[in-house]
N, C-alpha and C positions, 0 to 999 in steps of 0.2 A: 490769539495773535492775529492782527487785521494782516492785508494782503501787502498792505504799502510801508510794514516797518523793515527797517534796515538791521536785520538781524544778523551776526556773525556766528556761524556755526558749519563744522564740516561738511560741504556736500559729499553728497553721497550715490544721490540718483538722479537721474533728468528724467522730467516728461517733457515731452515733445509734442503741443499742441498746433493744431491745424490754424493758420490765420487767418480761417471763417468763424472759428470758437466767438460767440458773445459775449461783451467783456463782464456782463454780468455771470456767466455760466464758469470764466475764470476766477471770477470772486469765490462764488459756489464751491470747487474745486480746490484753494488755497483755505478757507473755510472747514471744509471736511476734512483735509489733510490735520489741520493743526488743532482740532474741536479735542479736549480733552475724551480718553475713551470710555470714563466711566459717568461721567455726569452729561457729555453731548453726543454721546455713541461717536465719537471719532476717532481717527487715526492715532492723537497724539505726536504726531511727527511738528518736527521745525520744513516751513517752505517760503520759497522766496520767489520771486520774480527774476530773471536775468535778461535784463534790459538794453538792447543798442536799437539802435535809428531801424536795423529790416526788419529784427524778428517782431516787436510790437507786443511784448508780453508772450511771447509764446513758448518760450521753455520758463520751468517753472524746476528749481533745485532743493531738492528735497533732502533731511537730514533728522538729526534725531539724535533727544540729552542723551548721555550716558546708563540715567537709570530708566528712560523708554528701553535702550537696548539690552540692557542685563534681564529687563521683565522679557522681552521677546524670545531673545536666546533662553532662558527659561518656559515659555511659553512652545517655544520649535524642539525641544529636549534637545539640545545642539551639545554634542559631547565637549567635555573639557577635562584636561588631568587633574586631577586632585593630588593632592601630594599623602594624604593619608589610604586612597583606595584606588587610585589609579585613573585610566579613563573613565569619566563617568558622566552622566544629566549634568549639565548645571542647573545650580539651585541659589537663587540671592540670597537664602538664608544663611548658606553654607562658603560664602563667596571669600571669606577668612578661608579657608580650606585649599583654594583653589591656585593655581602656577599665577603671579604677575600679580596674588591680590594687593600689596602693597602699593600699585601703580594701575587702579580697577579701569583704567583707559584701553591698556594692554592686552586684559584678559580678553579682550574675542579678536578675530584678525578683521581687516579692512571688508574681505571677503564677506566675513562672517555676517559685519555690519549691512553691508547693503542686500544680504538677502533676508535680513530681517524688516529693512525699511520696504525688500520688496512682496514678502509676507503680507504685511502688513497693508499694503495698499490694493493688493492680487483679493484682499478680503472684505476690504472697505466696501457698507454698503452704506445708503443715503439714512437720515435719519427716519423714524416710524412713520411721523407725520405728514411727511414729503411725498409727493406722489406724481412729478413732473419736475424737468430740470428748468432752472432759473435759467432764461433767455430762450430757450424754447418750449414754450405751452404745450404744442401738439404733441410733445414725447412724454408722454405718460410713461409710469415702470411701478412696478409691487416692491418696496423696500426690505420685503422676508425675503424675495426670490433673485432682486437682481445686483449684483455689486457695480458701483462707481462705474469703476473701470469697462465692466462690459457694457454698461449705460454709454458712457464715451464713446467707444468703439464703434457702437450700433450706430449713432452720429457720426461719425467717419471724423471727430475731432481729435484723437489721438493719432500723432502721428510716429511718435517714437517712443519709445521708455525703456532706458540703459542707465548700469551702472558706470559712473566714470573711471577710466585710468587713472593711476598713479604716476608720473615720471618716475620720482626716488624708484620707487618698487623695481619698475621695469629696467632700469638701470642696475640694478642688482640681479635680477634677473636674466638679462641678455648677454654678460660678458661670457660667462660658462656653457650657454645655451647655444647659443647661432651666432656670435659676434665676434669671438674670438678664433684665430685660426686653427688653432689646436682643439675646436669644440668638437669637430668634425671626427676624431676617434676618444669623444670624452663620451661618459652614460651622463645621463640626463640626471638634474638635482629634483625625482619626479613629487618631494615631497614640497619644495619652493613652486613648482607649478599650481601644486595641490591648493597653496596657502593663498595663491592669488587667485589663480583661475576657477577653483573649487575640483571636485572628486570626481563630475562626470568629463571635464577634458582634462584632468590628471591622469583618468583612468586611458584616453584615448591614445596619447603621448606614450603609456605605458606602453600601452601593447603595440602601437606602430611600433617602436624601439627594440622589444623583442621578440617581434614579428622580423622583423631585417635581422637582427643577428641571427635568427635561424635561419634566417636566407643564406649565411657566410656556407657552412658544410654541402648545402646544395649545392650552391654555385662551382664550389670545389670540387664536389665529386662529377657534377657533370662533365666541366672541361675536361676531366680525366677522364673518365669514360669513355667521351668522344674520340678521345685519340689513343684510347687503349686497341690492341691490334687482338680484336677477340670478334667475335660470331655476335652479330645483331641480338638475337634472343640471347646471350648472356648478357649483353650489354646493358637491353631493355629489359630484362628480369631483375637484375640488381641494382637498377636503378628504383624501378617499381620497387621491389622489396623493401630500400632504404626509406623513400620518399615513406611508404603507408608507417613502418616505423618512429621515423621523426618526427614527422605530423603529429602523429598519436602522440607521441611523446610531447610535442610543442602542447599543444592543446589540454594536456591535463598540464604539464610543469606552469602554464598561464594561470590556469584555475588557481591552483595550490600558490602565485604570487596574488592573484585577484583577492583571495579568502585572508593573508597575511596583509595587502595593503587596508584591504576593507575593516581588516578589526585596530588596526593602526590609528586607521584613522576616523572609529567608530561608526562604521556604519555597516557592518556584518551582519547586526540582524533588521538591518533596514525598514522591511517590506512589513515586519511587527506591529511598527508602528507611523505606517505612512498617514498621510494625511488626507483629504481626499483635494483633488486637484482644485486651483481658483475659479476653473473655468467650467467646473462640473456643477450641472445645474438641475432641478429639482424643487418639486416640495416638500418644505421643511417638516424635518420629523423626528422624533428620539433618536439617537444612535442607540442601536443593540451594546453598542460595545465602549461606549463610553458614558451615554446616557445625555448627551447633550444636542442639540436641534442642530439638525446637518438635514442639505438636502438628499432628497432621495427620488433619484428616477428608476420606474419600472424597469427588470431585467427583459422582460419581454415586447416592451417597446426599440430597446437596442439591438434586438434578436433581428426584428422586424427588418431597420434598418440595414443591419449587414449581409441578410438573405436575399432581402427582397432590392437595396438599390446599389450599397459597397460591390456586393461579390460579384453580380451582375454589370456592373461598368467593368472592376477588375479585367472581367473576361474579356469583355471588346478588348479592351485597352491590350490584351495577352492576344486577341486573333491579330488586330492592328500591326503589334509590334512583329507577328509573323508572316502578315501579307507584305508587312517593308522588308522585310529578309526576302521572302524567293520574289520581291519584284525586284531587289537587287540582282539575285541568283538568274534570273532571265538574264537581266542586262549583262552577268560578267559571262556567261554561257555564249551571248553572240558576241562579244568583245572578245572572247577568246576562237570562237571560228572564222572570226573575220583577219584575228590577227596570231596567228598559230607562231608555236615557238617550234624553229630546227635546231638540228643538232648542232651547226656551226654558224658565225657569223651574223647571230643575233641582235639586229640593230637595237642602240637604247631604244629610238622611238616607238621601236614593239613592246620593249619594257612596260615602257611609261604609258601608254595607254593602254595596256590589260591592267595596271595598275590602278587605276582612273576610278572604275567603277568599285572596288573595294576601300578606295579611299573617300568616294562620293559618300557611300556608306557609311564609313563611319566619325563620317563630319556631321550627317544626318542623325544619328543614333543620340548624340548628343544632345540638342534641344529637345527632344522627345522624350532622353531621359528626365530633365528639367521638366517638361510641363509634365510630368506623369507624378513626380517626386511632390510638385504642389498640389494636383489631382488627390493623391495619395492623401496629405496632408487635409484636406480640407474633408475628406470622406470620413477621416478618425475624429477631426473636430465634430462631424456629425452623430456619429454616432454617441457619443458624452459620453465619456468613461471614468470612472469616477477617480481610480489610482492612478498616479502616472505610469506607472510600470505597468500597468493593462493599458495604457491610451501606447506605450511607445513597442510593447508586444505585436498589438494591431498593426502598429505605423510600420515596423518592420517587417511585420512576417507579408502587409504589402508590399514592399518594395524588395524584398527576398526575392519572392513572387515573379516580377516582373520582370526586373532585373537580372537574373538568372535567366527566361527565355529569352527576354533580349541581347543577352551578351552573348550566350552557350549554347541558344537554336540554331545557328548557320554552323556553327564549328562542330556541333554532332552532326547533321545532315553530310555536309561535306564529306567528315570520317568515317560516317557506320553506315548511310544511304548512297553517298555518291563515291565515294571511297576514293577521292580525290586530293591525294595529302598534298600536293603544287596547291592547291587551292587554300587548303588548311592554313600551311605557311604563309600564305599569301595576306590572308582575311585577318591570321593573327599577327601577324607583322601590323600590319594598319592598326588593328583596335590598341594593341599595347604605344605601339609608337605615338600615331594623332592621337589619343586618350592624352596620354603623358602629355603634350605638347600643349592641347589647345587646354586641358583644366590648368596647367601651369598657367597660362597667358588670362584667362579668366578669370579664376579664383585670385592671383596672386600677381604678376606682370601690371592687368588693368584696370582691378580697385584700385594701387598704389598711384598709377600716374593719375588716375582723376582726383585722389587723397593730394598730390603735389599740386594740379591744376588748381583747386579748390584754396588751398592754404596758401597759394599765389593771390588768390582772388582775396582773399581775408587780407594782405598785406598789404596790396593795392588801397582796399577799402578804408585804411586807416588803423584795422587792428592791433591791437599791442598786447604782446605776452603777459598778460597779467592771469592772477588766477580769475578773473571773473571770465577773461574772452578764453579761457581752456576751454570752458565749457561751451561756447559755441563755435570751438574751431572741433570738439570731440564733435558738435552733434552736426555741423557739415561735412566735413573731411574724411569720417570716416563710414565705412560700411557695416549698416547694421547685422549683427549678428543673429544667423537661422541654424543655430544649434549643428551636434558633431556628425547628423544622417549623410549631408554630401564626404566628410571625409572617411567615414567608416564605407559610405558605399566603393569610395574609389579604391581601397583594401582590398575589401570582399570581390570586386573584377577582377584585380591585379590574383587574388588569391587565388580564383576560381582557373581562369589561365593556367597558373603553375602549378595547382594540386591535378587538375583532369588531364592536360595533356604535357606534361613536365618530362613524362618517362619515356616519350620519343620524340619532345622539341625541348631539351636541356637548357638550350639559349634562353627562354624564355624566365628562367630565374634566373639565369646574370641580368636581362634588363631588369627586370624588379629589382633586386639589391641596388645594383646603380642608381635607379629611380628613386628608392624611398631612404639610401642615403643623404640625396639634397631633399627630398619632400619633409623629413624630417626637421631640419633647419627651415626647410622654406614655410613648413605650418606654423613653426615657432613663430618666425618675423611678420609673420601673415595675423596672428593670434595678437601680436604686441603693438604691430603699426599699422594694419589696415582696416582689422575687426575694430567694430565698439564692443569695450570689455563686456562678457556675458555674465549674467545673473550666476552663482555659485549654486549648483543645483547638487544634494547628497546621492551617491551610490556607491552600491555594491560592488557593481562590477561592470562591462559593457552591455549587461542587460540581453535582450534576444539575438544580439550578434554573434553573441560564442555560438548560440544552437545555429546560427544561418553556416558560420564556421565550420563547425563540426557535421552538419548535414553535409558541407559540399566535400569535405574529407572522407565522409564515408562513399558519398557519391564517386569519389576519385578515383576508389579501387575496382569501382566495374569499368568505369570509363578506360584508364589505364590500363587494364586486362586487356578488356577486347582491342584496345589501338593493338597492340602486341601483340596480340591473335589472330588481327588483318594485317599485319605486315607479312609481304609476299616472303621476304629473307625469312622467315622466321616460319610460314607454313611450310619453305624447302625446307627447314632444318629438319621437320616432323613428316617427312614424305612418306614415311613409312606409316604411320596414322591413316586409317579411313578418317572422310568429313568428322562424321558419326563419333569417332574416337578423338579426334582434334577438339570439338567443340564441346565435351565431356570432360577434359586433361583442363580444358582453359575456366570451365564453371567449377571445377574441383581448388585451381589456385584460387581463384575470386573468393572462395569459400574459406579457405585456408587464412586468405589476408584477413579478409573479414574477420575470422573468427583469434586473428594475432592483434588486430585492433583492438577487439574488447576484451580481451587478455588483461592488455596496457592498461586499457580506461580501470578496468578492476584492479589492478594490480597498483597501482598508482592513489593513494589517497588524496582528495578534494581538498583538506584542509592539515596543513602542514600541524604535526605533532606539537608544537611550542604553543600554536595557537589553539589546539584544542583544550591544552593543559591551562593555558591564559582564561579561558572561555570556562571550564570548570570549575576555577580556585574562584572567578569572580561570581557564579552561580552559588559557591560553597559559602562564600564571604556576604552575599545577600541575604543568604537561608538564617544565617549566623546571626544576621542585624535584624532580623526579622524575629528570630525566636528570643532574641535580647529583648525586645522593643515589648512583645507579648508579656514575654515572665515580667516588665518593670512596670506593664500595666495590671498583671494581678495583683502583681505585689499592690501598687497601689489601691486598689479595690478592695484588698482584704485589709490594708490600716485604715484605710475611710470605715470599713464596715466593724471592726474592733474599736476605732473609736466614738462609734454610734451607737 
């Protein structure tokens, strides 16, 4: 198919080309999309031009027949139910078998489509013969070693590549969700999310959702607490006690939903059979384990990388973030002797400016979090990892890392070295309050008005609703999508807060619940009208966040100890204790939590009974078709050999 027929088929994906692209280098490119795959090593995709007066050819809408996609979804082993065996591979052979075959349009979702078309393109390399891109001579590339798309990139001629929105969908979608007023005490339809958004922000949504409802018993028991007429140390004992409890308890009851959504929705034993990422690069060599030419890069070249330039930035980047804490800590140190608080008659304006410098702080905290998260980002792109669940382990256990001393280094120092709990409250007042404020206005406030300003400007320009100008009001109007790290990071802060110091600042899980109340709506709206839809990526589960999760829960119970073990009420209560004996009683409970924690985790199975039974019978039922399939080829071998 030439570049300039007017072909009608569903889009499905944009690219989003630079308008220094040479118009011969866009031939090239519409060319290799649509080259048959087995006679001109291409894509096989349908692709088009979408043409007005600015862009100049530079988005390009990509699409794909029907039996391109049933080969691919076969090709991705993308689950489907069968009606005779359940969930299972789709197979075109088997495609009678399958839910919607009567109507073979049906059988994958919209979802499903564009990660196939995006599959398919993440793998695109040039033809054998090719060895420089058309319109630019001087960019030579190795056609074994390098795919299209990273050719593109390296040229700086890619500028976008998203899947499109649906309208119908998301109309279906948002009444139940954020649109309606009564959505605000409905659960989420998380298996409708699933369908459009795909498994890794199905799985996000999941757990934001009952991540807050176990905020509801906290939030409860604190306010009670606080105005129960009891002794500090029971207050702060039973509080702690409950928190390490529920947690524990939150944290395995998520797994055991994580391991029932995951086989739901096939993809439980994921990491079996991953693929290796598009952007893992190498030369070409047998796979051990499938036996087909995949690249392969050195393990000890990656080593190289992460010892000698990753961990070694990491670390500045970890002194950085602690030299901006105590140069805060000077400045609120003379802030606070310059403007001392009495006992009576406390002007605001003495308020407000001890205020000043915890607030400077954590307006600062912010863009640093930002350049560190791309910093981060770029160091895992270096080091090339071949699985994404090894590239997205790296990606977080960075920003675990960092994040964690930046958030949780001033509010230990504070507690356990300065032992200045005015202060504590002070620092944490700020980080939860301006956090909360300015990522709302960021994230979600002002993509929205520049998505309004922008689709003002299309209107102005002439544009008209039609399906062709969707697609260049999706690819001005909206912001493009950098995956679920910033929202899982803003959790893990909010988390980190209420699990370490929750058991003598209570308040601190009422604002969370109230927080992640509207954030919950507010990601949805944020997800449907400001993001460009993201590519439907398969998982298990939220990947290395439960472990960042579960590390800071265990963390919580020394933390939480020793706040309660510095509080002055609470050493009168033990007056009768030498030192020596006080700080013995208080590693003795630490121990005790600790050891009711993993109790829980033991106590408590990974993977809910139904699905282990599901997971058997379908193991039992393979074995079954397998020893069928065996005996009907003896058989066959012994009639050929009786009739020979």
């Amino acid at each position: 198919m030439s570049f300039d027929e007017k072909d009608d088929f569903e889009p499905l994906v944009v690219l989003q080309l630079s308008p220094t692209t040479p118009a011969v280098t866009k031939e090239w490119i519409i060319h290799r999309l649509t080259a048959n795959q087995y006679e001109d090593e291409g894509a096989g995709l349908l692709a088009r031009f979408e043409s007005n007066t600015e862009n100049r050819n530079s988005l390009i809408v990509i699409g794909a027949t029907l039996e391109r996609l049933l080969v691919g979804a076969e090709e991705l082993r993308i689950q489907k139910w069968d009606t005779t065996k359940g969930l299972t591979e789709f197979l075109v052979a088997d495609i009678e078998h399958f839910q919607n075959s009567e109507n073979p349009g049906d059988i994958l979702l919209k979802s499903e489509k564009q990660r196939i078309v995006f599959e398919e393109i993440q793998n695109l390399r040039p033809m054998k013969n090719e060895h420089a891109v058309p319109g630019v001579p001087t960019k030579s590339f190795s056609p074994e070693n390098d795919t299209m798309l990273a050719i593109l990139n390296d040229l700086h001629f890619v500028v976008n590549f998203f899947p499109l929105h649906e309208k119908e969908d998301i109309k279906l979608l948002e009444h139940d969700w954020f649109k309606s007023k009564l959505s605000i005490f409905k659960s989420q339809d998380i298996h409708k999310i699933r369908n459009y958004f795909g498994d890794n922000v199905a799985f996000y949504f999941a757990f934001l959702e009952y991540y807050t409802k176990a905020l509801i018993p906290t939030s409860i028991l604190g306010v009670l607490v606080s105005f129960l007429p009891i002794s500090d140390f029971a207050r702060y004992s039973f509080f702690c006690l409950f928190n390490v409890i529920w947690w524990t308890i939150f944290m395995e009851r998520w797994k055991r939903l994580t391991n029932k959504l995951a086989y739901q929705w096939g993809t439980l034993d994921l990491q079996v059979f991953e693929r290796p990422r598009p952007a893992y690069f190498g030369e070409l060599q047998p796979s051990p384990i499938t036996g087909r030419l995949e690249p392969l890069y050195p393990a000890w070249k990656r080593q190289i990388k992460k010892y000698l330039v990753s961990y070694p930035i990491v670390m500045g980047c970890l002194v950085f973030a602690m030299t901006l804490y105590f140069t805060y800590y000077g400045i609120q140190e003379r802030t606070n002797t310059n403007y001392p608080l009495t006992n009576s008659g406390i002007p605001v304006e003495t308020k407000v400016r001890r205020m000043i410098p915890s607030t400077g702080y954590s307006l600062l905290v912010i863009p640093v979090k930002l350049i560190y998260k791309k910093l981060a980002t770029f160091l895992t792109d270096f080091e090339n990892h071949r699985l994404q669940t090894a590239y997205e382990n790296n990606l977080t256990s960075k920003l675990f890392i960092f994040f964690f001393v930046n958030s949780f280094v001033g509010l230990f120092y504070q507690a356990f070295f300065n032992v200045n709990y005015a202060n504590v409250v002070q620092l944490l007042t700020s980080l939860v309050i301006i956090n909360a404020i300015i990522l709302k206005f960021t994230e979600q406030v002002l993509p929205y008005i520049f998505k309004r300003v922008k689709k003002n400007q299309l209107v102005r320009t002439g544009s008209v609703d039609t399906k062709v100008s969707e697609v260049i009001k999706q690819s001005k109007t909206l912001t493009p999508f950098e995956g679920t790290y910033g929202d899982y990071l803003t959790i893990f802060e909010q988390y980190g807060y209420i699990a370490l110091f929750s058991a003598v600042f209570p308040w601190v899980t009422i604002c969370g619940l109230i927080n992640n109340i509207f954030e919950l709506r507010a990601d949805a709206f944020k997800y449907c009208y400001v993001y460009q839809r993201p590519f439907a990526q398969p998982a298990s589960n939220i990947g290395s966040w439960h472990y960042a999760f579960d590390i800071l829960s265990s963390i919580a119970i020394v933390t939480n100890t020793a706040l309660i073990a510095m509080q002055p009420s609470v050493r009168a209560y033990f007056s009768t204790y030498t030192d020596v004996e006080y700080i013995l009683l208080f590693i003795a409970a630490e121990h005790i939590l600790l050891a009711i924690k993993f109790a829980i985790d033991f106590a408590i199975p990974d993977v809910p009974y139904e699905v282990e039974i599901a997971r058997a019978k379908s193991l039992f039922e393979s074995n079954q078709a397998l020893r069928r399939e065996r005996q009907n080829k003896a058989a066959n071998n012994e009639t050929m050999n009786t009739q020979f």
